[in-house]
C-alpha positions as CSV (number, residue, x, y, z in Angstrom):
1,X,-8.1,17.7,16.8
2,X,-4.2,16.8,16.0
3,X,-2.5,18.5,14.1
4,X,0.8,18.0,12.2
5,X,4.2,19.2,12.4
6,X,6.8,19.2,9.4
7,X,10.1,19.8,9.9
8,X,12.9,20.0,7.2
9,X,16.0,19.7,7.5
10,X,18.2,22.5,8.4
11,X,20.3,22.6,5.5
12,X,16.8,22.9,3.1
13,X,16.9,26.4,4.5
14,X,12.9,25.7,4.8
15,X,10.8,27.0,7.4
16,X,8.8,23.9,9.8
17,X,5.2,24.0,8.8
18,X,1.9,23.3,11.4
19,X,-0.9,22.2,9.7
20,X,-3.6,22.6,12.0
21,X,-7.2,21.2,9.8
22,X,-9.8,19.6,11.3
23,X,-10.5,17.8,7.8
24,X,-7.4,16.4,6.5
25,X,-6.0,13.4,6.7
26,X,-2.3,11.9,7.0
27,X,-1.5,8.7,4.7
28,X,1.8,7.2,4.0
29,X,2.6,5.5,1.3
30,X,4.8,4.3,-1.4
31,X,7.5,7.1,-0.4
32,X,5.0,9.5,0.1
33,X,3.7,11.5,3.5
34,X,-0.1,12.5,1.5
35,X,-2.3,15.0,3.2
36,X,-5.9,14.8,1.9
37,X,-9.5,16.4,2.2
38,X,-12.9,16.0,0.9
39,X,-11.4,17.5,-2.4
40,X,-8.6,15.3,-2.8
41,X,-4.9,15.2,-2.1
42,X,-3.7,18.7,-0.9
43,X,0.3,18.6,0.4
44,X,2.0,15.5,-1.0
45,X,5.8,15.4,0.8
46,X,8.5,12.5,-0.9
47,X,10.4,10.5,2.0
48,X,13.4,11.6,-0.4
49,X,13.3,15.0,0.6
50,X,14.1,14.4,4.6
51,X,11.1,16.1,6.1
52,X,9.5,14.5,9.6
53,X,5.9,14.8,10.6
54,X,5.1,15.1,13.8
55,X,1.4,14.9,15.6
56,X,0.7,17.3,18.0
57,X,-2.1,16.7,19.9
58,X,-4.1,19.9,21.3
59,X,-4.6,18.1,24.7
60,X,-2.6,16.7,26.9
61,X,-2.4,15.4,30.5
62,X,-1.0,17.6,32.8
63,X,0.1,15.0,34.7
64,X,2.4,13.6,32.2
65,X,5.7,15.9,31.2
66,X,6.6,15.9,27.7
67,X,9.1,13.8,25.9
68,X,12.2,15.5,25.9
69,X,13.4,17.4,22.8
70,X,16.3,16.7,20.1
71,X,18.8,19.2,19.5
């Protein structure tokens, strides 16, 4: 199951938010980052506002390090 990972920016003064549900779904479009269910839209982010999403996925192979973090 991935989950997401939005991060603001640092000067938003917003705390980063994991979404972690098995039923919704990411779509991007026309400026928009739209998180939906069976229900309908539930988070709707602007690309004008400077948040990133990020997909974490819950399982990953040991073998393989992960990518290296920006600071």
């Amino acid at each position: 199951m991935p989950a997401y990972l939005i991060i603001h920016p640092r000067e938003q003064h917003k705390d980063d938010v994991l979404v972690e549900d098995p039923h919704l779904t990411l779509t991007v479009t026309d400026g928009w980052a739209i998180f939906t269910d069976q229900d309908g839209i539930c988070l709707a982010i602007p690309s004008g506002q400077g948040a990133s999403i990020q997909r974490v996925d819950e399982q990953q192979n040991p073998d393989q390090e992960p990518a290296p973090q920006k600071e």
